[in-house]
C-alpha positions in Angstrom: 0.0 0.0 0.0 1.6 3.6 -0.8 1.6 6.6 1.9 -1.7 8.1 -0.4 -3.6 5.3 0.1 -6.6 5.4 2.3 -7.5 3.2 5.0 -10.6 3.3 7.3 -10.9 4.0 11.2 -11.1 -0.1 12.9 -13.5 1.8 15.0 -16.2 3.2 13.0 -14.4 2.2 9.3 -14.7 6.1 8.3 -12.0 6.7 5.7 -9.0 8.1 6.2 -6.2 9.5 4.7 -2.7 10.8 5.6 -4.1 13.7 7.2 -6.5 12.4 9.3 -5.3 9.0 10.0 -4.1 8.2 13.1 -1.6 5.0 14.0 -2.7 2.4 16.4 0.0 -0.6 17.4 -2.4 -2.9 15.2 -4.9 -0.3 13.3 -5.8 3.0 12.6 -7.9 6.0 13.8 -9.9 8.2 12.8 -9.6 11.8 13.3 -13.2 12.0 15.0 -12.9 9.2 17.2 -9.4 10.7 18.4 -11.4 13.8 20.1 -13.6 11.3 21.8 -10.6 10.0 23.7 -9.5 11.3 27.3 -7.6 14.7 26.7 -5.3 13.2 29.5 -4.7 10.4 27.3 -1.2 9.6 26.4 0.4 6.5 23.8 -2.2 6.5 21.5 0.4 5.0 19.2 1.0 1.9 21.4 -2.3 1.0 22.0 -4.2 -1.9 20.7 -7.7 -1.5 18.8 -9.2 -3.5 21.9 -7.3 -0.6 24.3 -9.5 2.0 22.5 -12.7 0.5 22.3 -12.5 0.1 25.7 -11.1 3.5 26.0 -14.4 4.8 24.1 -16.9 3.1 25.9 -15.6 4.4 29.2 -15.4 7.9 27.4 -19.5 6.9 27.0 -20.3 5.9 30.3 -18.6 9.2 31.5 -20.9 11.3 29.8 -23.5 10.0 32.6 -21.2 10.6 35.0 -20.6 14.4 33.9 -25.0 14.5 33.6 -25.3 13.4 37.1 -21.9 16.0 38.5 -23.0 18.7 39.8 -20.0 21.3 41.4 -20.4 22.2 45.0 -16.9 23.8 45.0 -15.2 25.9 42.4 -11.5 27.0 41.9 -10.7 29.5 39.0 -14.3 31.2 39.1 -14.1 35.2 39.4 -11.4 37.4 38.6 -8.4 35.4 39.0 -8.0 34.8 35.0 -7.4 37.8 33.2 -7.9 36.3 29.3 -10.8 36.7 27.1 -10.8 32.9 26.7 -12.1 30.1 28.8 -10.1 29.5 31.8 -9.0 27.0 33.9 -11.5 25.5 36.7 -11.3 22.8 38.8 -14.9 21.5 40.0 -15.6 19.5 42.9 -18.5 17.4 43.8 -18.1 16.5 47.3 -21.9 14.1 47.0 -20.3 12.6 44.1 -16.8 12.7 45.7 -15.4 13.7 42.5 -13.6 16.3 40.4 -13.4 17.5 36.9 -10.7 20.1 35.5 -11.4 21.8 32.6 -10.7 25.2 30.6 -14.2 25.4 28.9 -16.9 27.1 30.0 -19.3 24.8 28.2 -17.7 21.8 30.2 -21.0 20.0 30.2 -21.1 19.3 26.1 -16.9 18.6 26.3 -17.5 15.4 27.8 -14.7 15.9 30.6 -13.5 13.1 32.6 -15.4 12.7 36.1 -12.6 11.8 38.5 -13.2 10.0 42.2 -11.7 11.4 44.9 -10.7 7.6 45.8 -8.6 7.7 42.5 -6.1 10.5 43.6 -3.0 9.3 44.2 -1.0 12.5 44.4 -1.4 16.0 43.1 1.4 18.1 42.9 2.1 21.8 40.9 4.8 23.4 38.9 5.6 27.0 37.7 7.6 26.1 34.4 9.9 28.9 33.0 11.6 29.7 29.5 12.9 32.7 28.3 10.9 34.8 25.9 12.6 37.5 23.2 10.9 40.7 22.4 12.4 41.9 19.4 12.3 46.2 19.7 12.8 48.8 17.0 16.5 48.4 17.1 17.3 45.8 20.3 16.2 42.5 21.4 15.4 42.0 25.0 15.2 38.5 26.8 12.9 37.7 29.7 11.7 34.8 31.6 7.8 33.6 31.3 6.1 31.1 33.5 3.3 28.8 33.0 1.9 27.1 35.8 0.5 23.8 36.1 -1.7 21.5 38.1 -0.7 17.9 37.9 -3.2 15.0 39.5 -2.0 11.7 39.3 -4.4 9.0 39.3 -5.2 5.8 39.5 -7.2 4.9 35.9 -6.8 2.3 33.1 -7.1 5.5 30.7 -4.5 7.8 31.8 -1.9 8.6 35.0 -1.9 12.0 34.8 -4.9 15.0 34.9 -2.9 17.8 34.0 -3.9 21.3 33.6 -2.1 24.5 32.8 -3.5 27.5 36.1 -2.7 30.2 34.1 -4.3 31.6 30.7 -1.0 33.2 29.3 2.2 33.7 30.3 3.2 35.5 33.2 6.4 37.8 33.1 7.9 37.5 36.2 8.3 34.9 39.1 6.9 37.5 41.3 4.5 39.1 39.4 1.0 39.5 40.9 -0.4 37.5 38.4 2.0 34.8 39.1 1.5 34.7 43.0 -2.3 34.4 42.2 -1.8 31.6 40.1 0.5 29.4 42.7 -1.7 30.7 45.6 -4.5 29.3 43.2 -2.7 26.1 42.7 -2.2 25.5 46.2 -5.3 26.1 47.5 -6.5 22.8 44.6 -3.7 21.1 45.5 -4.5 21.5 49.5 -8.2 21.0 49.0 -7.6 17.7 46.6 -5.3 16.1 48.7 -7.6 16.5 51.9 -10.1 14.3 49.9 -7.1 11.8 49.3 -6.8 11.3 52.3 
């Protein structure tokens, strides 16, 4: 078979093509059924056509479990974002004793994954740096961003880690207001997460 040639999804045999194909260890992928995998999902490539289809139907039975969730703690809501864009929320439904985190404010229709407080093995945080150059008039200048993340390791057949980025953009300094807001806000998950853990 050439690289041109189309194949179809071993899920729902949709045709593919080089664009929209996606590898399995023994098959291939569609590009739709891709999105209706775990965003926290990680070796796709590895992964048997029996691992997805299990994958999927957990992804299905999920979408009850998101029906029936409904938040009796927030973390992100208010000002603490400062973008345009949907921001990062963590959710907590202490009848349910679960969590969801999610940057969409229509979390509801995105299907996201409804995670027990019994399957929290750790949850940790990071502020991530690299340096950023703002090219002037005549001068370049070099500065450090940050991005922080949340990180929730768990334990699930579908993926180890829940990870989500705190902040909307990059923040310019280590110290900047922004930044404290976004560790203090990081902490405060990772405090109130890990209390449920326990």
């Amino acid at each position: 078979m050439g690289l041109f040639d189309k194949k179809n999804c071993s899920i729902c045999e949709a045709k593919t093509n080089m664009l929209t194909n996606r590898k399995l260890a023994d098959g291939n992928l569609c590009v739709n059924c891709t999105k209706q995998l775990s965003p926290f999902a990680e070796g796709r490539k590895n992964q048997t056509v029996a691992e997805i289809q299990d994958h999927l139907a957990y992804r299905e039975a999920n979408k009850a479990e998101v029906a029936s969730f409904n938040p009796t703690r927030e973390f992100g809501e208010g000002g603490q974002f400062l973008g345009l864009g949907d921001t990062a929320h963590v959710y907590i439904d202490d009848d349910k004793k679960a969590f969801i985190l999610t940057r969409s404010k229509k979390w509801r229709e995105q299907n996201p994954d409804v995670i027990k407080f019994s399957q929290i093995k750790d949850c940790t945080y990071s502020v991530d740096q690299r340096s950023a150059i703002t090219q002037g008039a005549s001068t370049k200048t070099s500065e450090r961003e940050y991005d922080t993340f949340l990180k929730v390791s768990v334990d699930s057949p579908y993926f180890e880690v829940a990870k989500l980025q705190i902040n909307d953009g990059p923040t310019s300094s280590h110290i900047d207001s922004d930044q404290v807001e976004y560790t203090r806000l990081a902490q405060d998950i990772k405090d109130a997460l890990m209390a449920e853990a326990m």
